[in-house]
N, C-alpha and C positions, 0 to 999 in steps of 0.2 A: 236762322242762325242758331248755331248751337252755342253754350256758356258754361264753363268749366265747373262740372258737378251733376250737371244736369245728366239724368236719363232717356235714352233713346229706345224705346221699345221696337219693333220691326217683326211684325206678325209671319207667321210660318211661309204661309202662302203669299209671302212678297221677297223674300230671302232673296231668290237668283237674280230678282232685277236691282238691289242694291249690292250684288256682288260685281257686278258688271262695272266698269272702269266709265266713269265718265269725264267732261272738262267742259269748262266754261263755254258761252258759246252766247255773245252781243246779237240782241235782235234787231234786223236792221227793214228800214221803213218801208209797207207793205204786205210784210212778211205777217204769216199766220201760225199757231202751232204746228198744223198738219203740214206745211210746207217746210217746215223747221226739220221733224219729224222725220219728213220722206229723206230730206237732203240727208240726214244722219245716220239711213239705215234704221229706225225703229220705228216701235208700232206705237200712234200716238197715243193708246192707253199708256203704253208707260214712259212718254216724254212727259203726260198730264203729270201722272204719279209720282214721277222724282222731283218735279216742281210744285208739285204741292196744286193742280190746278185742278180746277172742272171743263168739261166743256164749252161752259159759259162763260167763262175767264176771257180777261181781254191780256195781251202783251201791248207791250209801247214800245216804238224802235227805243235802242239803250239801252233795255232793260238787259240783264245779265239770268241766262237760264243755262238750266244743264242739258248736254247734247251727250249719247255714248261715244266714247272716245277712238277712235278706228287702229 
């Protein structure tokens, strides 16, 4: 979460993937990143990346991540 004041830095070589439109998107029971990922059109390095994950990251159905936006 961002908080009104706060700085946001965004390193060169990340620019176009947060120029890209995305939207909320419920994870629902079963479900993996990479399968999140595929259904969305992207490439799970940067489903990981605008969520802030690793590969080792667990999701839980519920949880609320970002998908690109079609």
């Amino acid at each position: 979460s961002l908080h009104t004041g706060q700085v946001m830095l965004i390193p060169p070589n990340q620019a176009a993937c947060a120029v890209a439109q995305t939207k909320n998107y419920t994870v629902k029971g079963g479900q993996t990143p990479f399968m999140i990922a595929r259904k969305h059109e992207m490439e799970i390095g940067d489903f990981l990346k605008i969520n802030n994950l690793t590969p080792h990251s667990t999701i839980f159905p519920g949880q609320t991540v970002l998908v690109k936006a079609n």
